[in-house]
C-alpha positions, 0 to 999 in steps of 0.5 A: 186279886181276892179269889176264893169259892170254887164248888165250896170244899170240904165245909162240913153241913150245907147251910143255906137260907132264904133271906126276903125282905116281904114288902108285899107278897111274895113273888113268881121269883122269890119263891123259884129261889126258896124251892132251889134253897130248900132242895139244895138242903135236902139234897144235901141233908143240909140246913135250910134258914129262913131269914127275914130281912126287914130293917126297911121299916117304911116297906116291910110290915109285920103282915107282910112278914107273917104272909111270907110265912104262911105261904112258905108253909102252904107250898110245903117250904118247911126250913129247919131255922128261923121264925117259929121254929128258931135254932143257934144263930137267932134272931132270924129277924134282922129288925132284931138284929140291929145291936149286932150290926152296930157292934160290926160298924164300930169294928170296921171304923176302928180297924180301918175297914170303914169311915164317916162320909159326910157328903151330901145327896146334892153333893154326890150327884153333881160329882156324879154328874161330873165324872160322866161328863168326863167319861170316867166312872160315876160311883162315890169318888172318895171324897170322904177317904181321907178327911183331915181333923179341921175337915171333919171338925167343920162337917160336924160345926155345919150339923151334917150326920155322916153315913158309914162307908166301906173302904173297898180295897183296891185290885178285883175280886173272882168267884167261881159261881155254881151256876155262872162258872168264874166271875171276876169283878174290877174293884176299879168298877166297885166304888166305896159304898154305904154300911150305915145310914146315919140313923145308924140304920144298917144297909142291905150289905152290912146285915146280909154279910154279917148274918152269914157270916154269924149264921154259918152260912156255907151256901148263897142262892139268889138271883142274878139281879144281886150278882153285881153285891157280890164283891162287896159281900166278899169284901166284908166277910173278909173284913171280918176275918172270914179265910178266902177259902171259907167264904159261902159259895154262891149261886146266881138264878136266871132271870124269870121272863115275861111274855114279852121276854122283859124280866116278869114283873106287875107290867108283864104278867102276875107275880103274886104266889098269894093270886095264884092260890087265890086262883086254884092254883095247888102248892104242887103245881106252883112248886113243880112249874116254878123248879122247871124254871131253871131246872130239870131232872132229866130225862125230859121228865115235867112232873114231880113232887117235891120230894122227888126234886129234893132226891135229885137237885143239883145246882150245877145242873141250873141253866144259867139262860133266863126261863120265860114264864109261861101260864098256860104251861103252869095251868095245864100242869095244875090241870095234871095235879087235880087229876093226880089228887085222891078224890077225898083230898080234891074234895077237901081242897074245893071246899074252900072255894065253894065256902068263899062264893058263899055256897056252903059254910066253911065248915059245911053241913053234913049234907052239903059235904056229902053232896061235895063228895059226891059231886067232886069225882064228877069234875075232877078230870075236867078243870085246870084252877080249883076255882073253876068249882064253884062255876061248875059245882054252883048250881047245886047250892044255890037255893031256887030263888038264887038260881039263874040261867047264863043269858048267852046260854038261855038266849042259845039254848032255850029257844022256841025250838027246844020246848018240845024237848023240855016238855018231853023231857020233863014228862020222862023224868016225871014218870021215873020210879028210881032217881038213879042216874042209869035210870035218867039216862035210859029216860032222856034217851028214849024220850028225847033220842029214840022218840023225838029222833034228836041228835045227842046235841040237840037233846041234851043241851037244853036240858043241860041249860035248864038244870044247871044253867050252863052249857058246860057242866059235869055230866048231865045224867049225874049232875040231875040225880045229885040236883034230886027229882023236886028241884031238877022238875022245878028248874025245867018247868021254868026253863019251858015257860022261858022257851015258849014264852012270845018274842 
């Protein structure tokens, strides 16, 4: 029995790294693993590694590789090695790194560690088949262990290429997990596996267990779903001559699950980080909901910075039950972070989501920034998704040809029943000698209030319908002094014609 990696020793500087392999954007899970490994650095004053593991040629993409990247920056996921800002164990690329590996392959066949397989898919499957049929195991049989000259002479007289297979000891390997306890796995039950494709091509084994081995890594954070490679991991960082004792320690995550308690995936909830910030989501409050995922700093505390986080992480202190994803939690945590921001900062942020609609320029005019500036603290304690600007704010921008009025708002609010209103609003405001916001309120209330003897509801939906073209707006009395006098008239006059218009 093989055992090694209790609570990691005395290994000197924490090393860990996120290691994905982008085949498209990120994902909820991914990026839960990178905060753990990014806090687990700091908390330790380690080293974080990002690692890319591309040798799938045919699924990842260069552009898939550099979106992982901008979206580790764009939530605050710094790492201190690796693409862009590169270290002492480069490449961090792994389709970089394929000489290395070879260089392995060649050793472990030479030392006995490894042999040629020849067996065919077709082969494989029907002994498969066999074996369950049997009631034995079904994993490669090793049928290739101990192949004769005359045997191989043939195999390679028939044009078959082999692949390289692992020769995996016999008896079981136990690892203390820092979030599992102890773990031990029956190599009964850890059949030979496969180093490299015979292209040459490394497997995912291979490549991840040499580069932590050469990358120094002192500390594995993954997910759970990858618990079951770890004996094979531990067998090839001891064939390479890595001591038990100074094998990385690991540390498997909880699932992440969906609604319907089902692990999340694209059947049961959105993964995506990109669609989230597509969705107004801020980096923080991505960052903070998905550390709550497994996570906690006590004290029944739900928000904090990453920085906070990092000052206070723990792996042992990861609860191994699986955490069920939650939107409406991750929402209304975003909601607090929007509220949280300095109002210049939730200015700058919305701008991009207006310039996106198509309302201002990405680099808005002077006037249209002010106006931004103005109008922000307005909606700032009132939305949950930056997106929800462009909603609210829209009606600013929009040019009069452009401006429409929300047919279920028009149909509810502008009705024949409300003409006196707009017609007596339009009159109050008309009259106004200061477009100040103090002065429109004290207008519309004696106008529509104490004269026409309304109840706030009655009064101030209409016109809010009129001016802004929904029912849900920012404060009206501040939304019609930043509208300015000509257009707040012009959009009345229009909103009367449509109430007193004939049915």
């Amino acid at each position: 029995m093989t055992e090694h990696g209790g609570a990691g020793g005395d290994r000197g500087q924490v090393r860990v790294r996120f290691a994905p392999s982008p085949s498209g954007d990120l994902h909820v899970g991914n990026i839960r693993t990178a905060i753990y490994d990014w806090a687990f650095a700091r908390a330790t004053g380690g080293t974080f590694v990002l690692r890319i593991e591309d040798t799938d040629a045919t699924r990842v993409k260069p552009e898939y590789v550099a979106s992982a990247q901008d979206t580790l920056r764009w939530l605050g996921l710094d790492w201190d090695e690796g693409p862009g800002a590169g270290g002492p164990f480069g490449p961090y690329q792994q389709s970089q790194r394929l000489g290395i590996y070879a260089e392995w392959v060649a050793r472990f066949l030479a030392e006995g560690h490894a042999y040629h397989c020849y067996c065919t898919t077709d082969e494989l499957e029907a002994r498969r088949q066999a074996a369950r049929k049997a009631g034995g195991p079904s994993g490669y049989d090793g049928h290739c262990r101990t192949l004769t000259a005359g045997q191989v002479a043939a195999y390679q007289a028939a044009g078959r290429r082999p692949v390289v297979r692992f020769r995996m000891p016999e008896g079981s390997t136990t690892f203390t997990d820092l979030v599992r306890g102890e773990i031990t796995f029956d190599h009964a039950h850890v059949p030979d596996f496969v180093l490299a494709r015979a292209d040459g091509g490394p497997l995912y084994t291979l490549a991840v267990a040499v580069d932590d081995v050469l990358m120094e890594i002192t500390h594995v954070v993954r997910g759970e779903d990858l618990l079951s490679s770890t004996p094979r991991q531990i067998a090839v960082y001891l064939a390479m001559g890595v001591a038990a004792d100074r094998i990385p320690v690991f540390a498997h995550l909880p699932y992440v699950l969906g609604p319907n308690g089902q692990r999340l995936s694209k059947r049961n909830g959105v993964v995506s980080i990109n669609w989230y910030r597509e969705q107004g989501f801020l980096p923080e409050a991505l960052c903070n909901y998905l550390a709550l995922l497994g996570w906690s700093p006590g004290g029944n505390r739900e928000s904090f910075t990453l920085a906070e986080m990092a000052a206070e992480f723990d792996l042992a202190r990861v609860n191994k039950n699986p955490a069920q994803f939650d939107a409406r939690k991750l929402e209304s945590i975003n909601g607090d972070k929007i509220r949280a921001l300095e109002p210049a900062d939730f200015a700058a942020r919305i701008t991009p989501f207006l310039a996106g609609a198509g309302l201002v320029a990405e680099l808005p005019a002077p006037a249209d920034a002010e106006l931004i500036a103005a109008a922000a603290p307005l909606i700032q304690p009132r939305i949950s998704k930056l997106t929800d600007a462009v909603e609210m704010l829209g009606f600013l921008f929009v040019s009069e040809a452009e401006f429409a009025i929300d047919p279920e708002a028009a149909a509810s609010a502008l009705t024949p029943a409300s003409a006196q209103v707009l017609a007596a609003a339009e009159k109050a405001l008309t009259g106004l000698d200061q477009w100040t916001e103090g002065d429109i309120d004290g207008a519309l209330r004696t106008a529509l209030l104490d004269e026409l003897g309304l109840k706030p509801k009655a009064a101030f939906v209409p016109v809010r319908v009129a001016v802004t073209g929904r029912r849900v707006s920012p404060p009206l009395f501040d939304s019609i002094e930043l509208l300015g006098r000509d257009k707040t008239l012009r959009r009345l006059a229009q909103a009367l014609a449509v109430a007193s218009a004939p049915a």
